[in-house]
N, C-alpha and C positions, 0 to 999 in steps of 0.2 A: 236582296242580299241578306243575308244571315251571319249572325253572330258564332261562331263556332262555342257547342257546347250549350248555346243557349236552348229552352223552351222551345222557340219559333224553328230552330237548327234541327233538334231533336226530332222535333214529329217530321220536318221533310225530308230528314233524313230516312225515318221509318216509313215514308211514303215514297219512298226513292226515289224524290225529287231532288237531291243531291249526290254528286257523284262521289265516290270514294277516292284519295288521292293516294296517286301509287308510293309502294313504300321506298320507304328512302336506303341504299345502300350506299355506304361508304366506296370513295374512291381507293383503289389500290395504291400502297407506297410509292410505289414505280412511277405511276400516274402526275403524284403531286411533286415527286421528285422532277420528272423531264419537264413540267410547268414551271418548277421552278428556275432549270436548263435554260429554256425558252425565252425569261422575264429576265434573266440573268442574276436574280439574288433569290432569299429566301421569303416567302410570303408572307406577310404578316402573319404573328405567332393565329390568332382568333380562327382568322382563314384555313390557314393549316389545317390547326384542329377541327374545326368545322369540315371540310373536307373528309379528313380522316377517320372521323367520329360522328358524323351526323349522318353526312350523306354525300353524293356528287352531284352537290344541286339540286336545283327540280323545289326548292324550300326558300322562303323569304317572302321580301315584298312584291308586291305585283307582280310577273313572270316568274320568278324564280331566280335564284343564281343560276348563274350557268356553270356547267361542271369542266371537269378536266377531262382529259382522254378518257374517251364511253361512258361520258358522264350527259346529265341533264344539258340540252342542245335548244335553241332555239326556233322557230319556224322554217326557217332552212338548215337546218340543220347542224348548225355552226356552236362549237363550245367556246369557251373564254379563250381560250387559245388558237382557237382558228378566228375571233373576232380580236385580238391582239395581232395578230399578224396580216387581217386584212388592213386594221388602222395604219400599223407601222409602214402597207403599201403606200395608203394614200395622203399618209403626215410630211411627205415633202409634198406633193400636190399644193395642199394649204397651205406650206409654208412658204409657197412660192418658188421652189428649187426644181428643177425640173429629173423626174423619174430615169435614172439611169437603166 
């Protein structure tokens, strides 16, 4: 593991033993608007902006955020929004109420 920008980062980088990480494009308005549809209020202001001004995910700690609609996706392929709505299937399961 490597320190980004360091020394050690550097030359593996120039020995292309490190990959380049895809660039990050902002999520469309649309996008973080119908997530916020979805969630039913507005997303923390941070989130927002970060969405709209950063990227749609695919940035952060460990995996990445996940993004909004055709944004950065999981292993199967699932965004915040499609992992919000599989929860909300299965949050009566846990909660003991049974799945209408």
């Amino acid at each position: 593991m490597y320190t980004r920008g360091s020394p050690e980062y550097l030359d593996a980088r120039a020995r292309g033993l490190v990959d380049r990480l895809p660039p990050l494009t902002p999520a469309p308005p649309e996008a973080v608007a119908e997530a916020e549809a979805v969630v039913g209020h507005s997303l923390p202001s941070l989130l927002h902006r970060l969405y709209l001004e950063v990227g749609n995910g695919g940035f952060g700690a460990a995996y990445g955020l996940l993004g909004v609609r055709g944004g950065h996706h999981d292993d199967q392929g699932r965004t915040a929004l499609d992992q919000l709505q599989m929860w909300r299937s299965w949050r009566p399961a846990f909660l003991g109420t049974p799945v209408k």
